[in-house]
Rosetta silent file (secondary structure, phi, psi, omega in degrees, C-alpha in Angstrom):
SEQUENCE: XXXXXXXXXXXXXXXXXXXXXXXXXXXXXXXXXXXXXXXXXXXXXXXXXXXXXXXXXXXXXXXXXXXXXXXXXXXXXXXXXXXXXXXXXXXXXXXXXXXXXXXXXXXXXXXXX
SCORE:     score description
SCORE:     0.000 S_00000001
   1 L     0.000  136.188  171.584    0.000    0.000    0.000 S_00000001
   2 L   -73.843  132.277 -154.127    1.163    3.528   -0.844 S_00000001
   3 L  -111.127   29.384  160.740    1.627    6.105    1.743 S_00000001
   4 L  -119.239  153.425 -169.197    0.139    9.149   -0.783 S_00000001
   5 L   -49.239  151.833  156.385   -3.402   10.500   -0.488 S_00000001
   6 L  -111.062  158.415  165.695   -5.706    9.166   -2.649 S_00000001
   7 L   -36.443   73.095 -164.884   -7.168   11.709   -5.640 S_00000001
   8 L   -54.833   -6.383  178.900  -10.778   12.443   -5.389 S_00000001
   9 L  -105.727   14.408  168.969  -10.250   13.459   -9.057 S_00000001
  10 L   -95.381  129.284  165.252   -8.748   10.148   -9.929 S_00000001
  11 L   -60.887  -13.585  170.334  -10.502    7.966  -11.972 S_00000001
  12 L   -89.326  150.514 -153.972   -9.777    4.703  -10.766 S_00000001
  13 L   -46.353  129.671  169.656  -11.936    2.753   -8.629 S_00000001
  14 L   -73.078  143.259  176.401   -9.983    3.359   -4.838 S_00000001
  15 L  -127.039   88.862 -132.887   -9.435    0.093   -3.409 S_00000001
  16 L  -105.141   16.183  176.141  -10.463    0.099    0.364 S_00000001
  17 L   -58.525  -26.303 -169.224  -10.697   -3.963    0.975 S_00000001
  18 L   -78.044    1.963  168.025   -7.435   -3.401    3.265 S_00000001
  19 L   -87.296  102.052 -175.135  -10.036   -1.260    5.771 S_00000001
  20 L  -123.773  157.783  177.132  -11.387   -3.015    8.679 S_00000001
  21 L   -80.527  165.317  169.381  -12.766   -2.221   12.034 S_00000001
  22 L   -76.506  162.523 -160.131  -10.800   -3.190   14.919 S_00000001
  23 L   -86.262  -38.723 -171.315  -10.841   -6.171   16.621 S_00000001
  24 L  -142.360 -144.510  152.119  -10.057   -5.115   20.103 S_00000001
  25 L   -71.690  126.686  153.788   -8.301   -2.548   22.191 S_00000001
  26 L   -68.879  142.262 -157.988   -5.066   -0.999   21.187 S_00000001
  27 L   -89.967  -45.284 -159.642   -2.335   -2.913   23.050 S_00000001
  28 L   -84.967  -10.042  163.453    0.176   -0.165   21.978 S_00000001
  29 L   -43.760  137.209  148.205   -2.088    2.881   23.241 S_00000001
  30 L   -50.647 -179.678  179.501   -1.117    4.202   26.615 S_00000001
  31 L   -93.205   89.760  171.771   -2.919    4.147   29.516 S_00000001
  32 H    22.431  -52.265  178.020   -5.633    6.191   30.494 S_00000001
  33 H   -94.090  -20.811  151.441   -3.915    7.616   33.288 S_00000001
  34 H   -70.229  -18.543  169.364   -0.884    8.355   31.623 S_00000001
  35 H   -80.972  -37.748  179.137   -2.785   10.444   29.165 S_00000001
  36 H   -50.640  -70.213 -171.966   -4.439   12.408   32.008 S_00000001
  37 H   -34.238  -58.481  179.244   -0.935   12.807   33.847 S_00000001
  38 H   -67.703  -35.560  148.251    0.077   14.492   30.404 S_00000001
  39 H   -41.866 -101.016 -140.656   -3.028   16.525   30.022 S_00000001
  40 H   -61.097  -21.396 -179.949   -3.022   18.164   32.892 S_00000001
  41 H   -61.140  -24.722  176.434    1.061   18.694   33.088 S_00000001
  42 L   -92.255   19.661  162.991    0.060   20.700   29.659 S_00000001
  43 L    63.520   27.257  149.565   -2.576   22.365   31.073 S_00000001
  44 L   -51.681   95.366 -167.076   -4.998   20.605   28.660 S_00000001
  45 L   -95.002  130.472  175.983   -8.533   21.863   29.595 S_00000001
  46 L   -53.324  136.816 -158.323  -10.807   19.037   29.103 S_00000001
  47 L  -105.966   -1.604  165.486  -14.134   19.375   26.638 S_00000001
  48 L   -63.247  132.777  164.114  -16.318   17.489   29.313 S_00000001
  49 L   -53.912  138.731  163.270  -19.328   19.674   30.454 S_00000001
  50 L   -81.896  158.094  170.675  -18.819   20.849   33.921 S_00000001
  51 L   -83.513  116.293 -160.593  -21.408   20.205   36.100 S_00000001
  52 L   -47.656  132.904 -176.027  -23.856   23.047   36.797 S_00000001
  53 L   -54.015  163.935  169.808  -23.409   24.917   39.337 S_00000001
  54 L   -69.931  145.652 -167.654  -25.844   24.887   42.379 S_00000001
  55 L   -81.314  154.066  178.576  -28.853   27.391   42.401 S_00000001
  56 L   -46.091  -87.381  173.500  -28.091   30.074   44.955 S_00000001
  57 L  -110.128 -155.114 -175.941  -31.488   29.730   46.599 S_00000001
  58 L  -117.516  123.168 -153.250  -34.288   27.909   46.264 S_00000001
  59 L   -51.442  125.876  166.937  -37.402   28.874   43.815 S_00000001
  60 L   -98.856   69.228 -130.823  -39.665   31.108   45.764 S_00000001
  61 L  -138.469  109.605 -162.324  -42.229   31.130   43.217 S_00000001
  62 L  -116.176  110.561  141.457  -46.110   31.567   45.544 S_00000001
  63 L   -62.067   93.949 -161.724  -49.805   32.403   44.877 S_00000001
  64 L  -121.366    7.883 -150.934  -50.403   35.114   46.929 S_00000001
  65 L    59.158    6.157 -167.704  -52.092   38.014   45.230 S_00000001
  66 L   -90.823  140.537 -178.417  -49.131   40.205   45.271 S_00000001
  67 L  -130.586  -18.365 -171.344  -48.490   41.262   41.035 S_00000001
  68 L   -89.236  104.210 -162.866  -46.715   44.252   41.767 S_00000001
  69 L  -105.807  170.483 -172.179  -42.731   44.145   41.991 S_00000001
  70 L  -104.938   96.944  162.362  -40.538   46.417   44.244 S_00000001
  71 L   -94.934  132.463 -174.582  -36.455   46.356   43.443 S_00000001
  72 L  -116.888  140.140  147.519  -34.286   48.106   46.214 S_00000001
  73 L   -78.612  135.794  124.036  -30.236   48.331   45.951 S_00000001
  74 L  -139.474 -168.671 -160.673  -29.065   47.115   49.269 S_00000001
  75 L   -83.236  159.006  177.470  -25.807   45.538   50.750 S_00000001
  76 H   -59.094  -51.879  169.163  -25.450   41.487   50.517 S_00000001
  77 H   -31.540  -50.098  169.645  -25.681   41.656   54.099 S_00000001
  78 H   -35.862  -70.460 -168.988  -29.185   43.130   54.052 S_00000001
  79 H   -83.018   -6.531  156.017  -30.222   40.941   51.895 S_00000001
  80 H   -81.801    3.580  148.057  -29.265   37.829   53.405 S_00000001
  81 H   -35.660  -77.888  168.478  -30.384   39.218   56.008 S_00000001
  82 H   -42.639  -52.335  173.393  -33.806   39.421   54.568 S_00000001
  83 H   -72.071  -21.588 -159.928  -33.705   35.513   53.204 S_00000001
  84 H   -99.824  -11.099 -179.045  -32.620   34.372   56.296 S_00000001
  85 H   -97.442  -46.222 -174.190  -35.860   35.852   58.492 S_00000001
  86 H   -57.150  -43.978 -176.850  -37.963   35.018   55.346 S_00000001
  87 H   -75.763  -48.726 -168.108  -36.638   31.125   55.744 S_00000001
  88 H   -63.206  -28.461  167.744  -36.592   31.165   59.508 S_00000001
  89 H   -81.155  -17.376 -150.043  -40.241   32.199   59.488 S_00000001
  90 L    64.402   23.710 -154.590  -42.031   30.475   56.159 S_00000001
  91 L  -109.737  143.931  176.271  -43.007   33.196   54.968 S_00000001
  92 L   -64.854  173.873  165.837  -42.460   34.155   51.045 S_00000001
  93 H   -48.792  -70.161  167.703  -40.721   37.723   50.272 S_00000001
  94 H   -41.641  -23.758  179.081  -43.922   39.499   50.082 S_00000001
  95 H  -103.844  -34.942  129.735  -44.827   38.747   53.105 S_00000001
  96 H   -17.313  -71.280  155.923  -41.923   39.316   54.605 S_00000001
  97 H   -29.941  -69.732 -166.352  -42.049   42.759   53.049 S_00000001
  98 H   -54.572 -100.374  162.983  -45.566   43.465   54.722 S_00000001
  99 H    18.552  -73.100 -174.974  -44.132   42.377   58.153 S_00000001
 100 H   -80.838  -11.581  150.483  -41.094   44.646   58.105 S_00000001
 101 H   -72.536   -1.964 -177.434  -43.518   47.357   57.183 S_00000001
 102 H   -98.734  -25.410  179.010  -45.883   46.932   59.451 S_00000001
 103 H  -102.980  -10.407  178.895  -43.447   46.732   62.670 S_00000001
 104 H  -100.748   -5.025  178.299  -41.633   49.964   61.137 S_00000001
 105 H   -81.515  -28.677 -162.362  -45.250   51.785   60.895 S_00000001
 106 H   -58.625  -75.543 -177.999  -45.645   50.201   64.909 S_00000001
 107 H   -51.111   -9.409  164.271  -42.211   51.971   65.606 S_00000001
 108 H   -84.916  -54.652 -172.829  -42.704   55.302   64.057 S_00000001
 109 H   -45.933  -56.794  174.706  -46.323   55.716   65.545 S_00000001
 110 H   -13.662  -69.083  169.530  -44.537   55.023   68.964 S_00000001
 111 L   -91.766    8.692  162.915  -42.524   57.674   68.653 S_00000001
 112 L   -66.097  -28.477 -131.761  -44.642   60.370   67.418 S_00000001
 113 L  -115.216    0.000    0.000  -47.029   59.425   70.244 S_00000001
């Protein structure tokens, strides 16, 4: 067998009897773990999907009658702040909401009074 290309512009029939699949493993392949070892010393990043990351929190998604939404800036502290009284209680975000307005209307009237 000849070790040049064949022509796609040649006419004679190519003669491909000498192609077969293989029979087994290749014996002269390395080892699995020797290719890895070599990957990573070259800093070979791997085409496997990573696995998705974890969702932050958990879908708060409620029928409560509330349709209207509110977005505030505040510091990550706030707002885990916020998730963490909303989880310790059961209560969705909206509700939540109502709550800390309702104890900051208590505490103004207080002190007006």
């Amino acid at each position: 067998m000849s070790n040049q290309r064949a022509s796609i512009f040649d006419a004679d029939d190519l003669d491909v009897s000498s192609f077969a699949p293989k029979r087994g493993p290749d014996t002269a392949a390395p080892a699995a773990e020797q290719v890895r070892a070599v990957a990573e010393a070259a800093n070979f990043r791997s085409r496997e999907a990573a696995p998705p990351p974890p969702p932050k929190r958990v879908q708060r998604r409620h029928r409560t009658g509330r349709n209207v939404q509110f977005n505030v800036k505040a510091s990550q502290e706030t707002v885990d702040a916020f998730y963490a009284i909303s989880d310790a209680k059961g209560w969705v975000l909206g509700e939540t909401m109502e709550h800390a307005l309702a104890a900051l209307k208590r505490e103004l009237d207080s002190q007006t009074a």
